[in-house]
Backbone bond lengths (Angstrom), bond angles and torsions (degrees), N, CA, C in turn:
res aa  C-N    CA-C-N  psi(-1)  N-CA   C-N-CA  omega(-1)  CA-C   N-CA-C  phi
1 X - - - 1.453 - - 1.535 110.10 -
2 X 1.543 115.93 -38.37 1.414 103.56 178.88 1.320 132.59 -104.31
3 X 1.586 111.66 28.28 1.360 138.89 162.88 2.127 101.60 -84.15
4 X 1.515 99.29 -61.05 1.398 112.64 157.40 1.639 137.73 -22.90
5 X 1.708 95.38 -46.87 1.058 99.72 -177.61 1.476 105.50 -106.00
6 X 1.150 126.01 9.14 1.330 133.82 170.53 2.123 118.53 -100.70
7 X 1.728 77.53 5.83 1.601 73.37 -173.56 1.171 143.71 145.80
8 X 1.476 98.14 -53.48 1.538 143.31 163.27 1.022 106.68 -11.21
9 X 2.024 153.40 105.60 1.067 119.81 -154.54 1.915 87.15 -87.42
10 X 1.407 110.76 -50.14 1.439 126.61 -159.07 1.596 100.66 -61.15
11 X 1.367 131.06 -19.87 1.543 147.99 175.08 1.565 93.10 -71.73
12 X 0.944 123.50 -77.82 2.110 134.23 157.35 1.619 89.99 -15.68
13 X 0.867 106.33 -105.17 1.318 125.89 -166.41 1.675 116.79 -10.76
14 X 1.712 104.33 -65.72 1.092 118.76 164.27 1.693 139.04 -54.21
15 X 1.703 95.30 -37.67 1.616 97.36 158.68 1.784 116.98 -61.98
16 X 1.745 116.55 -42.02 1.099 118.83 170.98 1.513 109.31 -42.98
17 X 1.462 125.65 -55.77 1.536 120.64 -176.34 1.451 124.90 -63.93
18 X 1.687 111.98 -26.26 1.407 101.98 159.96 1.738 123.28 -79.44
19 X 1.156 129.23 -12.21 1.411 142.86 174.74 1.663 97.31 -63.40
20 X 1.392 115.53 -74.44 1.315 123.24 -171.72 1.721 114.21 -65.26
21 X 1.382 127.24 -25.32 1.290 132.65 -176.38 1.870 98.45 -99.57
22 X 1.467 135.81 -18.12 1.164 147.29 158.92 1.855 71.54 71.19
23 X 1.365 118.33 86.23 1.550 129.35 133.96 1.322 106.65 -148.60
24 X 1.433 92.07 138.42 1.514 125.03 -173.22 1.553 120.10 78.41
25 X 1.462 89.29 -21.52 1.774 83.07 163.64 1.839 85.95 -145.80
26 X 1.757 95.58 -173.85 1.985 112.02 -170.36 1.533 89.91 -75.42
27 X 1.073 104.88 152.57 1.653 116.20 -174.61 1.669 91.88 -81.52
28 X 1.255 97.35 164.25 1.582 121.00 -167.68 1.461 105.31 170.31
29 X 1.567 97.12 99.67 1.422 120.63 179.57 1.857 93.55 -65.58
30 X 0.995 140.57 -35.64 1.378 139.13 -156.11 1.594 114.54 -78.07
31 X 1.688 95.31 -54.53 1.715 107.12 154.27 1.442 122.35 -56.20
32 X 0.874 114.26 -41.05 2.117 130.49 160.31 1.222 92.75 -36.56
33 X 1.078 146.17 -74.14 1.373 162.64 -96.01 1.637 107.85 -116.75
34 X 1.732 93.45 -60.73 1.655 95.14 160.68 1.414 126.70 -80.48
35 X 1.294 128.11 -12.16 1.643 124.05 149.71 1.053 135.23 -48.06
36 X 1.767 105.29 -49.65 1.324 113.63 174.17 1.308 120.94 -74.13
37 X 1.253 119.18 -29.50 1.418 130.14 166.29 1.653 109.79 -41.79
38 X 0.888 111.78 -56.86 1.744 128.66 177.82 1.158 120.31 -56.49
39 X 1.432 101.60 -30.77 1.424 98.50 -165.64 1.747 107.36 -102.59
40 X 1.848 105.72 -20.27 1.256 119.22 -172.59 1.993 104.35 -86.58
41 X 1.245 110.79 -22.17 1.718 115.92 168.07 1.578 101.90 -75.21
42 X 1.599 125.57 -32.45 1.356 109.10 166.12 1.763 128.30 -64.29
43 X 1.737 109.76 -20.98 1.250 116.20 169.77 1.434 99.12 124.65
44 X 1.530 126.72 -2.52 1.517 119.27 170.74 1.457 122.18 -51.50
45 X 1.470 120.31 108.21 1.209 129.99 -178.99 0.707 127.92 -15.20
46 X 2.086 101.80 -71.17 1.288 133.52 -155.37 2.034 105.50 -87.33
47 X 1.537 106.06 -20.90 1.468 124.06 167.26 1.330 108.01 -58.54
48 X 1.154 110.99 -67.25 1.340 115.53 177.07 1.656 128.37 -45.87
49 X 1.275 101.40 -37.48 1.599 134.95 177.34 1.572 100.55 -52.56
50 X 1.317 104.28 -61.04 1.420 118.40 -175.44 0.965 113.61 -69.41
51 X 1.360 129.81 -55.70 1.439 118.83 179.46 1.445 134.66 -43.63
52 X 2.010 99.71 -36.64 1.037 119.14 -164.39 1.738 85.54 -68.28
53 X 1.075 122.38 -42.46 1.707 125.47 -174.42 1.525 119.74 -53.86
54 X 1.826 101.18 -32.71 1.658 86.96 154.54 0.747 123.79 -94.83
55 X 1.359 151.48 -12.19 1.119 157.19 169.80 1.562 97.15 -41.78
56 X 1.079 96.02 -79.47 1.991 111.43 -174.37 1.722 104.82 -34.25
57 X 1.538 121.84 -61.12 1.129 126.60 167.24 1.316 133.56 -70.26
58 X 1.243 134.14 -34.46 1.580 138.60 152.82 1.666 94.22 120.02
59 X 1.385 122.86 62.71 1.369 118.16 172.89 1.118 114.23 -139.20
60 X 1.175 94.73 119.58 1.622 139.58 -143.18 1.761 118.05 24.66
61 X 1.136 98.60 40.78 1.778 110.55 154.26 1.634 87.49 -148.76
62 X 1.641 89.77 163.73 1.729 106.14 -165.51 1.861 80.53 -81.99
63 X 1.410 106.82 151.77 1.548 124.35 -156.64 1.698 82.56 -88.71
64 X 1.382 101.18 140.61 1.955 135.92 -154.89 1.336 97.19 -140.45
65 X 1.113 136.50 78.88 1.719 116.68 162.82 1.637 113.37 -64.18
66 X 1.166 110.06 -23.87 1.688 111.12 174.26 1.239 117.18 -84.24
67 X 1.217 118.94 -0.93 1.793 127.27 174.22 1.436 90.32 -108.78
68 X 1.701 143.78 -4.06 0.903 86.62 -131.51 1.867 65.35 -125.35
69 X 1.135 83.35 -14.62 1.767 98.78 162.28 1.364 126.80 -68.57
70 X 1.762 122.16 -27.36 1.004 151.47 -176.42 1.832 106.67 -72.23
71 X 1.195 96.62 -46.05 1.733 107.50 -163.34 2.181 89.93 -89.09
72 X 1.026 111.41 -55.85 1.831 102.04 154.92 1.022 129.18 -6.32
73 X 1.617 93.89 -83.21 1.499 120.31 172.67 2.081 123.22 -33.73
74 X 1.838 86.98 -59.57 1.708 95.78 153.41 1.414 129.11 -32.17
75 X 1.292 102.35 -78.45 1.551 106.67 -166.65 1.494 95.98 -72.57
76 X 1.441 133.60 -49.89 1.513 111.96 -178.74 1.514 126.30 -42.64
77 X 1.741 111.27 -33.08 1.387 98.93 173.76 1.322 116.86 -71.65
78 X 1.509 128.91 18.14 1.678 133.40 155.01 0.987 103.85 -110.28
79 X 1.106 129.79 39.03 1.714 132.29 173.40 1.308 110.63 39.75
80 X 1.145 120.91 62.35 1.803 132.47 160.69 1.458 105.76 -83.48
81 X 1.220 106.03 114.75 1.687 118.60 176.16 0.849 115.26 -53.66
82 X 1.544 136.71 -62.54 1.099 141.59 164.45 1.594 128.68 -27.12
83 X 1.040 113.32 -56.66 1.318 153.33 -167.34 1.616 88.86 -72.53
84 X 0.948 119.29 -77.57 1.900 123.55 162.50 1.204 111.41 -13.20
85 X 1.613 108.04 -62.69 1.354 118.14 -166.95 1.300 114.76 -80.21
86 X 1.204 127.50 -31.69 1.245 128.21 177.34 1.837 114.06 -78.28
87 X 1.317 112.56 -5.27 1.277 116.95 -177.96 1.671 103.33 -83.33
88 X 1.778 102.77 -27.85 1.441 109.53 -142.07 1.695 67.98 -78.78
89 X 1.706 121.91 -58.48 1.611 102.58 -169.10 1.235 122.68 -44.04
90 X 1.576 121.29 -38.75 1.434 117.54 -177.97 1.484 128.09 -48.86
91 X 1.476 98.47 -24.20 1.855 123.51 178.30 1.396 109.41 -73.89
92 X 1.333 102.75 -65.15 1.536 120.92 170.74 1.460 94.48 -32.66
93 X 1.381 141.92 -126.35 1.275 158.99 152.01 1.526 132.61 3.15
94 X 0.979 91.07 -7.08 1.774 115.40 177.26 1.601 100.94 51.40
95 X 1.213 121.12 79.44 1.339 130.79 -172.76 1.621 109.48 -119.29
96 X 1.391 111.55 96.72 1.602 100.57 -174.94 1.610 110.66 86.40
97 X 1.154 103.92 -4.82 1.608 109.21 -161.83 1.136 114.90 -146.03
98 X 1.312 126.73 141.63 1.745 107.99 153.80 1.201 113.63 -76.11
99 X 1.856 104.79 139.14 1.381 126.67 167.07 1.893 110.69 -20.56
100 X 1.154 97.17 136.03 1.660 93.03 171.72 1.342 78.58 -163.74
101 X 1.830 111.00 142.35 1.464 115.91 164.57 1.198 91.50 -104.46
102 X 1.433 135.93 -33.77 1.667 107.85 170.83 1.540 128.03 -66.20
103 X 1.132 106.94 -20.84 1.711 96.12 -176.65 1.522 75.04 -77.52
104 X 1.145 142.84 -106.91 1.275 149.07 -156.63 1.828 118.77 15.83
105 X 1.872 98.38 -62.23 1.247 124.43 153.04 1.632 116.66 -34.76
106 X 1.650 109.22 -58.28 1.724 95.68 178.95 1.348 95.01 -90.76
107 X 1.095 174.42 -12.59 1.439 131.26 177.04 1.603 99.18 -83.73
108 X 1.261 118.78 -21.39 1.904 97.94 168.59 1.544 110.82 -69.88
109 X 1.078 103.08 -52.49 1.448 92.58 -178.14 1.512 113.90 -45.81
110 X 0.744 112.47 -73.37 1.948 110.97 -175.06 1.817 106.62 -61.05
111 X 0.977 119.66 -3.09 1.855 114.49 137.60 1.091 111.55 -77.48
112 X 0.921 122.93 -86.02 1.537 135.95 176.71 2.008 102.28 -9.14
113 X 1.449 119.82 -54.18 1.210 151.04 159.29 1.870 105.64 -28.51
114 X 1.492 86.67 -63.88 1.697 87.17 -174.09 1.589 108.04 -106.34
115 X 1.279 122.65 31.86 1.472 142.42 154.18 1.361 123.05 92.18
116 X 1.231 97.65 28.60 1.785 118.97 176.62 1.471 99.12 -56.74
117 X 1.491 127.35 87.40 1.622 102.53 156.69 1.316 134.40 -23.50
118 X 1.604 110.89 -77.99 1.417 117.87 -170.97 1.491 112.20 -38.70
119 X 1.438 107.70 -40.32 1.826 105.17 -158.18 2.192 102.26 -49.75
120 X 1.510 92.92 -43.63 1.958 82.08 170.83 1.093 109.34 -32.10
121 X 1.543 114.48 -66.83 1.755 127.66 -157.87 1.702 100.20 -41.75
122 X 1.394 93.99 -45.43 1.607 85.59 -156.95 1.524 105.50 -101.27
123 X 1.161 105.79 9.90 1.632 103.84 158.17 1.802 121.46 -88.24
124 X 1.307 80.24 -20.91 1.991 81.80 168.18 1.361 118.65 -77.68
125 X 1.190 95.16 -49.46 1.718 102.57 -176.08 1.519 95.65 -75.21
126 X 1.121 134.99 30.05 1.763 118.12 157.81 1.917 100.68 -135.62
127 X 1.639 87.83 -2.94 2.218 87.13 145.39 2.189 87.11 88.96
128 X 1.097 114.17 18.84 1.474 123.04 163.10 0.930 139.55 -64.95
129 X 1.969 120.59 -53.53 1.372 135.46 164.17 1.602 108.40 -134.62
């Protein structure tokens, strides 16, 4: 905690994952929320990743698909797979975004790239490979 509170982005980060996963302390999507926040303005990928995930879902911030696309966007430009992939659905579905089946197409592909299973799945079913 007092690496965390000194800064720490990946210390941040990690208190965020016990808040939101409720180990070691009671879960609290809200405290989740402000960890990752902290840790994702320092440039943590996978912080950023997450946040963008509540954002999208509404845990413990009121649900943002345009924040939530925003914080994606972040960690994907460090090549977060996840983050890739979840951009590519936002395209797909017009989530936060306007519909595009080509952007959709490149953020799977470049998961898919850095070993995103799913992104195949969902490059077939949008008629790609």
């Amino acid at each position: 905690m007092k690496a965390a509170k000194c800064g720490h982005m990946e210390s941040q980060y990690n208190i965020g994952l016990f808040f939101r996963k409720g180990e070691v302390v009671k879960q609290d999507f809200r405290k989740a929320v402000q960890w990752f926040a902290l840790s994702a303005a320092r440039g943590d990928r996978e912080a950023q990743r997450d946040l963008g995930y509540c954002y999208f879902y509404g845990n413990g911030v009121q649900e943002d698909h345009v924040a939530a696309v925003y914080w994606y966007k972040k960690a994907a430009s460090k090549d977060n797979p996840m983050a890739l992939y979840n951009l590519g659905l936002c395209y797909k579905h017009g989530d936060g975004v306007r519909k595009s089946v080509r952007w959709a197409e490149y953020y799977f592909e470049k998961a898919g790239q850095l070993g995103h299973k799913k992104s195949d799945k969902e490059l077939k079913r949008i008629g790609s490979h």
